[in-house]
N, C-alpha and C positions, 0 to 999 in steps of 0.2 A: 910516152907521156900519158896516155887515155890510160895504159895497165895500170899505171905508178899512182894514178889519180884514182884507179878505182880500188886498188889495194890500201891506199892511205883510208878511203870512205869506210872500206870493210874492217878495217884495225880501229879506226874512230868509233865505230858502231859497237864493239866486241870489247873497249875501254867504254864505252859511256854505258855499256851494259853492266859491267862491272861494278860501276859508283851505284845503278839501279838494285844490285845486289847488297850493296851494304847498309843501302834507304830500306831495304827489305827484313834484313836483321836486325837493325835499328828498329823500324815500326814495331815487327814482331815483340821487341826485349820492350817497348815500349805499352804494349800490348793494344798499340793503335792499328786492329786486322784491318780495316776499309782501305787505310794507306798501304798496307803490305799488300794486300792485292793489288791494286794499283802500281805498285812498283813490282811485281812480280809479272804483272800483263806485260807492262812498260819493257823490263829487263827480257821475257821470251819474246817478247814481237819483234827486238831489235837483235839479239844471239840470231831466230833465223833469218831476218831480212839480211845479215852480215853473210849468212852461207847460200841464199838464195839469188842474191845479185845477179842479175843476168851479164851472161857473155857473149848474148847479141848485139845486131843493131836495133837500136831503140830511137821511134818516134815520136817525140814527148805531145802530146794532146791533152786538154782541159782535162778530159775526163776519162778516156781511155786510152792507153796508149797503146801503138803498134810494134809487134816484137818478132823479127823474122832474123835469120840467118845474115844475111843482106838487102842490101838494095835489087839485084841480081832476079831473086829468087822471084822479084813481084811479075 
């Protein structure tokens, strides 16, 4: 279930990146640059968070969260 939920996240990320890329051509042909940047941050921030997802265990916290192999390892 956790893989299939975290595969569905990474496919969402890497299609919503996608629409981020056509906002980007769009602006561009528009020739509104402030919003192509903006959609160009938007579209690379979320291409790598889709390939950087962690394959640990993650302890979600306000502000920083803990990321280890297991629970195990502490």
């Amino acid at each position: 279930m956790k893989k299939n939920l975290t595969n569905l996240v990474r496919l969402g990320l890497r299609i919503h990146s996608f629409f981020h890329l056509l906002e980007f051509v769009s602006a561009l042909y528009e020739e509104a640059y402030i919003t192509a940047s903006i959609a160009f941050f938007a579209m690379s921030l979320e291409l790598i968070a889709s390939y950087l997802i962690p394959k640990e265990h993650i302890h979600i916290k306000p502000l920083i969260s803990d990321v280890h192999e297991s629970c195990d390892d502490e």
